[in-house]
N, C-alpha and C positions, 0 to 999 in steps of 0.2 A: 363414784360412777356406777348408772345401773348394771348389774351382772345377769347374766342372760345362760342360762343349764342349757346347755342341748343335750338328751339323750341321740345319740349316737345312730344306732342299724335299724332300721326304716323308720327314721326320721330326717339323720341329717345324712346319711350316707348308705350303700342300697346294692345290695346283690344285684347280680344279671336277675335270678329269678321275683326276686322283689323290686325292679325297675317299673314293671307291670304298663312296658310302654303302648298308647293306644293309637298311637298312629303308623301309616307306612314307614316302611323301613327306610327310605329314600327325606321322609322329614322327622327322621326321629335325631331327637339333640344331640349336639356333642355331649363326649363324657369326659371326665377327668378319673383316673386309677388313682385311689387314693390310699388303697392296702392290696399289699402281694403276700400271700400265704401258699408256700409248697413249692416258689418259683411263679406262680399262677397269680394274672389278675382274680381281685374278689370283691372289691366295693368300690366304690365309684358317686360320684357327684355332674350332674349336670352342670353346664358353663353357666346357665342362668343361676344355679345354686353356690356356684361359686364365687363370682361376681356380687349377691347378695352379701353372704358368710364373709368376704373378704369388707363391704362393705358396712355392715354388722360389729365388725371387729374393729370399727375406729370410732362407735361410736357404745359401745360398752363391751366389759369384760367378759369375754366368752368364754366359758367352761364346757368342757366335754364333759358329758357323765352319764355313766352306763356300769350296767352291769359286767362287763368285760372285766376280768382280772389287769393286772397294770400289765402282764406281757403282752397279752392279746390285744390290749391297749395300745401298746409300743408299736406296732404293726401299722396303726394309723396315721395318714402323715395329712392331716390339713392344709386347707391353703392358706397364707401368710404366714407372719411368725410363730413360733412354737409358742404354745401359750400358759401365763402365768402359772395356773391352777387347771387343775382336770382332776378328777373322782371318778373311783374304780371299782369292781366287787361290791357293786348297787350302797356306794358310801363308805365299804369298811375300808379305802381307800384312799387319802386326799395327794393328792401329788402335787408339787411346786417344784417348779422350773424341769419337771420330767422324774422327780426325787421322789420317793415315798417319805411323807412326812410323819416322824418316829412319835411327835406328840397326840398327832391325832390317832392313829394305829394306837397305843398304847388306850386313849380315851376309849374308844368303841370297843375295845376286849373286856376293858372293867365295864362296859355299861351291859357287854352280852354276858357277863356272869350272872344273871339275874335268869339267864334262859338255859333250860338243857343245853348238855354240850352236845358237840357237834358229832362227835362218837354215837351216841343215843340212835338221835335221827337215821344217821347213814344204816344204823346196824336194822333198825326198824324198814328203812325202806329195802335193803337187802331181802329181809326176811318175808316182808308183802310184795316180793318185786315177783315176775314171772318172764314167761315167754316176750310179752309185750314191752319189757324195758328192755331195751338194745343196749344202754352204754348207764353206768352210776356214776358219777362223777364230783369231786369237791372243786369248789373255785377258794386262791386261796386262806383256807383250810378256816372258813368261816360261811359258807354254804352249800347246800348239795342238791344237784338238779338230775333226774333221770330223762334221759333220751329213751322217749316211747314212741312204738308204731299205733298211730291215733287208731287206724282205724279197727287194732285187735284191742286196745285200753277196755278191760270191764268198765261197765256198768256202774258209777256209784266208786270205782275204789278212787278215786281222787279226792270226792267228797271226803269217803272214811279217812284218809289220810291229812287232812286238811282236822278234819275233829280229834284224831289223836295228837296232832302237833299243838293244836288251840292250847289247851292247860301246859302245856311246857314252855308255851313262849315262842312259838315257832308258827309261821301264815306257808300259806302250799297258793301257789297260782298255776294255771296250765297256760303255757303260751307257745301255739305251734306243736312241734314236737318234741317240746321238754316240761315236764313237771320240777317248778324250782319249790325247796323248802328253804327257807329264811328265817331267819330269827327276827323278834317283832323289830328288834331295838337296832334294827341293819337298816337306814333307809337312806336313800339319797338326799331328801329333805334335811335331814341334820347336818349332812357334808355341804349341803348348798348356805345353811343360815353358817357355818363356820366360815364360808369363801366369804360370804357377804360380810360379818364381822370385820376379819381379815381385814378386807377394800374400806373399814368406814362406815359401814352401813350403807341402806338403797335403798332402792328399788329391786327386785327378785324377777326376773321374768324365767318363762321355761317355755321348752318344748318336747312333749314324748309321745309313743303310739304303745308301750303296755302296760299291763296292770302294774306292774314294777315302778312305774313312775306316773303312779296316781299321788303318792304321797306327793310329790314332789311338784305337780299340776294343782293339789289344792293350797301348796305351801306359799306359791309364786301369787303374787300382785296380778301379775296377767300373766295368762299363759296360753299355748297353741299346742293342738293335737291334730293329727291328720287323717284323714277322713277311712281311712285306714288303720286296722292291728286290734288288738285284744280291747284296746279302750273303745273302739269305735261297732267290736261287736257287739259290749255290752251297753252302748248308748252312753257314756261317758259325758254326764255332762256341769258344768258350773257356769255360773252368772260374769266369773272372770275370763271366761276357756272362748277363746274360740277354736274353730274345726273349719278346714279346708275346706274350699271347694275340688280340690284334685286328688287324688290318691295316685302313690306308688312315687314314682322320683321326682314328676311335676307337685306335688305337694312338698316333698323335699324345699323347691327354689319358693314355693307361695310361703311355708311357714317362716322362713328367715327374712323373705322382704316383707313380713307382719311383724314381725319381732324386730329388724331394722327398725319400720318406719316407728314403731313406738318406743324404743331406744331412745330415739331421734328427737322424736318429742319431747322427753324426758328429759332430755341431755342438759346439763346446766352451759348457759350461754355466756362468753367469753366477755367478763368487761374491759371495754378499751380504755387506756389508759387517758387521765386529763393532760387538755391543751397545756 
């Protein structure tokens, strides 16, 4: 069966602030709360995006996959059935049936032995951090992302930071208000071709909006990005990708009823039994 990645937070599912709804208040869509953090709604899906994604789901194996840690993962409750497989910590994570899976976690440790440890990095960006990183942070204990206020970030220290990680094996991307450092050999790409194994083999489809899941949009057979996020600043583009015509949560329901409909197509068709 074809498997279908969705990267997760403004792609398939979308803060109040990244809803980016353009119409009156009086026609703007229902929503669906599909994570509470702090007691507080926090992410949400339109009923059109819903109705797709539920639609999506019976016609290939849908995988979440994001950078989210597996707790902050846990917070998200989809619609329909809890699903097979889902990937977490941008890959160093494969989950099945909701479980951290101990063989792939063990694989991805020996393949990031090849890169500085993780100690290096944090101590490094500790020691270039300043006024402008508000929060350092690990996700777990296999990446480190700094929460900066964009608009005090010097000049150039992303770059520099980005060329000190280069020779250890470590990529720096800025997205929003977090600078992530990553190890090269962490990608969701590698968690997506292990689900696909898993299933049989396929077809690969995806959907994402950051740099984070570029790998993972050039890995896929076809894939959709939305007309919005870090891919769409930097012009993101491939011969397989399509890109929305909508941004913000109506791109949300356009990229699944794309990914449906070529699911769909795809789909191997039932032969009926002889007279």
């Amino acid at each position: 069966m074809t498997v279908v990645c969705l990267d997760l937070d403004r792609t398939t599912i979308y803060s109040a602030a990244a809803l980016d709804l353009r119409v009156p208040d009086h026609e703007a869509p229902r929503l669906l709360c599909v994570e509470i953090y702090k007691g507080a709604p926090l992410s949400f899906m339109t009923e059109d995006a819903v109705a797709a994604f539920l639609e999506l789901q019976g016609v290939a194996t849908v995988v979440p996959t994001t950078t989210r840690t597996p707790e902050q993962l846990a917070r998200v409750h989809l619609p329909g059935p809890p699903p097979r497989y889902a990937i977490a910590s941008n890959g160093g994570h494969l989950l099945v049936d909701s479980a951290i899976d101990p063989s792939w976690n063990a694989a991805v440790r020996a393949r990031l032995d090849a890169c500085a440890p993780l100690a290096e990095v944090e101590a490094h960006l500790r020691a270039r951090g300043g006024p402008f990183v508000l929060a350092l942070r690990t996700a777990s204990e296999l990446f480190s992302y700094a929460v900066v206020d964009r608009a005090a970030l010097p000049d150039g220290w992303v770059e520099e930071l980005a060329a000190w990680c280069a020779p250890r094996g470590w990529t720096v991307s800025l997205q929003g208000r977090k600078v992530y450092a990553v190890p090269a050999g962490l990608t969701k790409s590698a968690a997506a071709a292990e689900v696909v194994a898993r299933c049989g083999g396929g077809p690969l489809l995806a959907a994402g909006d950051s740099l984070l899941d570029a790998d993972l949009l050039e890995a896929a057979d076809a894939a959709v990005r939305p007309a919005h996020g870090e891919l769409a600043d930097t012009g993101f583009r491939r011969p397989h990708l399509d890109v929305t015509t909508a941004s913000g949560a109506a791109a949300g329901s356009e990229l699944l009823r794309r990914l449906r409909e070529r699911a769909a197509a795809i789909a191997p068709v039932p032969v009926s039994g002889r007279l």
